[in-house]
Each structure stands twice: as C-alpha cells, then as structure tokens.
N, C-alpha and C positions, 0 to 999 in steps of 0.2 A: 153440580146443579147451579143455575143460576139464579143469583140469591138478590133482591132486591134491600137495601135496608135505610133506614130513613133515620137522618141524625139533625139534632138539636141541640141550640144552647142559648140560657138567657140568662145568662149569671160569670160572671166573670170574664175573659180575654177571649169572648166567644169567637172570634176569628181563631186565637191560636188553639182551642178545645177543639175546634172541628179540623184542623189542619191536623193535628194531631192522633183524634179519630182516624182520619182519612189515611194518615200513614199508617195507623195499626190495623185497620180493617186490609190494606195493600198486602199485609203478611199472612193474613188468611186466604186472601187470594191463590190460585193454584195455578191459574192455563187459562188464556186468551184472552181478550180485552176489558180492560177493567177501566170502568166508565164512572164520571165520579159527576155531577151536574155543578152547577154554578149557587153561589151562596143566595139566598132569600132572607131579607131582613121581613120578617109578620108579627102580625098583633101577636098577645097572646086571646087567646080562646081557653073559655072555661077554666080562667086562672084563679087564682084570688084576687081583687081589688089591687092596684099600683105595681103588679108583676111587668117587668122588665121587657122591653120586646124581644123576638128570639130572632136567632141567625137558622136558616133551615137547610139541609143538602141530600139529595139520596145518590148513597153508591149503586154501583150493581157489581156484585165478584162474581167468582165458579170458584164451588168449595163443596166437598164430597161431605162436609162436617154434617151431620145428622140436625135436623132443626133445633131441639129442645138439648145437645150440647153448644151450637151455636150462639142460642139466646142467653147461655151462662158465661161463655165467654166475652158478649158483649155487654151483660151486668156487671163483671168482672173490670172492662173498659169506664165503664161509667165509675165505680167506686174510686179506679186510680184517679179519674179527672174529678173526683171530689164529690161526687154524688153519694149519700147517705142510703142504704138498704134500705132502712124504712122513712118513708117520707109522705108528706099529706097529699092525697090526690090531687097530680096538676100543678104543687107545690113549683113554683121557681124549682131550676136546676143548671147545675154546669154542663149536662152533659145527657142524652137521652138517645137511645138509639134501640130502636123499632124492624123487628125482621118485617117488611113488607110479603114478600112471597118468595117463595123456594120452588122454580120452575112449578106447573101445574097442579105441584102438590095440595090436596085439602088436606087440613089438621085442624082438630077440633080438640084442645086440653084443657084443663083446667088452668097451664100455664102462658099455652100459646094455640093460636086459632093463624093458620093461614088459609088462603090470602088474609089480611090483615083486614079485620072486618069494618075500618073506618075512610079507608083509603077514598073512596068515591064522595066522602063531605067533607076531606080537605085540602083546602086549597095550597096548605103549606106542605102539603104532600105532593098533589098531583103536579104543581108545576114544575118542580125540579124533577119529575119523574119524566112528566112530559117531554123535558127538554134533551131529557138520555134515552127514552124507549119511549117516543110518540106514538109509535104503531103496537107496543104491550098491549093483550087482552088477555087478564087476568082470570082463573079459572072462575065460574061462574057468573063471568061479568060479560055483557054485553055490546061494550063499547070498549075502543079502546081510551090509551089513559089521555091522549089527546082529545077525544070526541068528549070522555067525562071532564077533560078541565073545563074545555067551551061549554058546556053544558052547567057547569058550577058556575062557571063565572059566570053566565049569562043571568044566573038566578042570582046570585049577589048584587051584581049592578043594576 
C-alpha cells in the first residue's frame, strides 16, 4: 500500500535525524518507487514559547505492514533518535514521524486516524507532499494536495 509519512526534527543534527529517518523508513520500503521530498526549514506551531525551528520532509514507501503495526515501528524510530515516550504536547523533539495515509484507507482509532486528520492546515506538511504527489487526493478530500497547498497559502499570506 502506499503509505505517505511526514517526518520532523527540532532538536538536535536535525539534517542528520531526518537523513537517518529516511534511511530506516527506505528498509520498510518493499517495491517500486520510493519518493522521499526535499527538507523544509518552518516555524514551529502550537509549541511552547522559544521551541526551535523544525526541519520538515514526507516520504512515500509501498509496505504491506498493517497501519497500527506500522505506527509502532515508527515510535520505535523516534525512541532510537532520542525521543522520550512520554513527552508534553508539541514538546521540542529529535525526531517525529506521522503516518499521513495508507492508500485510500479510512481508520479511525483511538491510536491512529487516517488520512491524518490535520494534513489540509499544514503547511509544513502539504508542501513537501506537494512536491512528491501534487496530483494525491486524499480519501475524503476534495482537492488535491497541490490545490490545498495554494489554497492554505493563499489564506496565510
């Protein structure tokens, strides 16, 4: 299935957290092209006060892994790059990483909800999405992630 996921870092060698990322997400990887977008330096949003800016990227793999084993594997990812289980909402982190969607799949858990139900109000999401799957239309969404970036940014600006 192809799996979109959205990686983060505001705390540390955040170039080499996400290069690192990027390499371990590569081994979950199964068949066909694995598409990784371009780094985003953004604010943070909804941080605490003098929180770090973040570095932003989304991959996209094809991985048969079940969503809600997938998401423990990439908690798993974040612990090794130094991110603490329990941490204060939004807290700074080394390392953060977001199943976006899992082909057309809806899931609604108490652990995980795809599509990812914030994807359309951020911008540090949509445009390295953008940049890999401009033409993506998300289940339930009515635009693609190209039409919702221009769309967010034009409300920002």
């Amino acid at each position: 299935m192809r799996t979109g996921i959205a990686l983060g870092s505001n705390l540390g060698d955040r170039h080499a957290l996400l290069d690192g990322a990027v390499a371990s997400l590569r081994l979950l990887h199964e068949q066909g092209s694995f598409l990784t977008s371009s780094y985003y330096e953004t604010e943070p949003h909804d941080c605490p006060p003098d929180s770090p800016c973040f570095l932003n990227a989304v991959v996209e793999l094809e991985t048969s892994l079940p969503p809600l084993f997938l998401l423990r594997e990439l908690q798993e990812l974040e612990a090794e790059a130094g991110r603490a289980k329990v941490h204060e909402f939004h807290a700074p982190r080394s390392l953060d990483l977001d199943i976006l969607y899992c082909g057309d799949l809806f899931l609604l858990t108490a652990e995980l909800q795809l599509p990812h139900p914030r994807i359309s109000e951020r911008l540090f999401v949509l445009q390295p999405l953008a940049e890999i799957r401009p033409h993506l239309k998300l289940y339930g969404h009515s635009l693609t992630c190209l039409e919702q970036l221009l769309l967010i940014s034009n409300n920002i600006f």
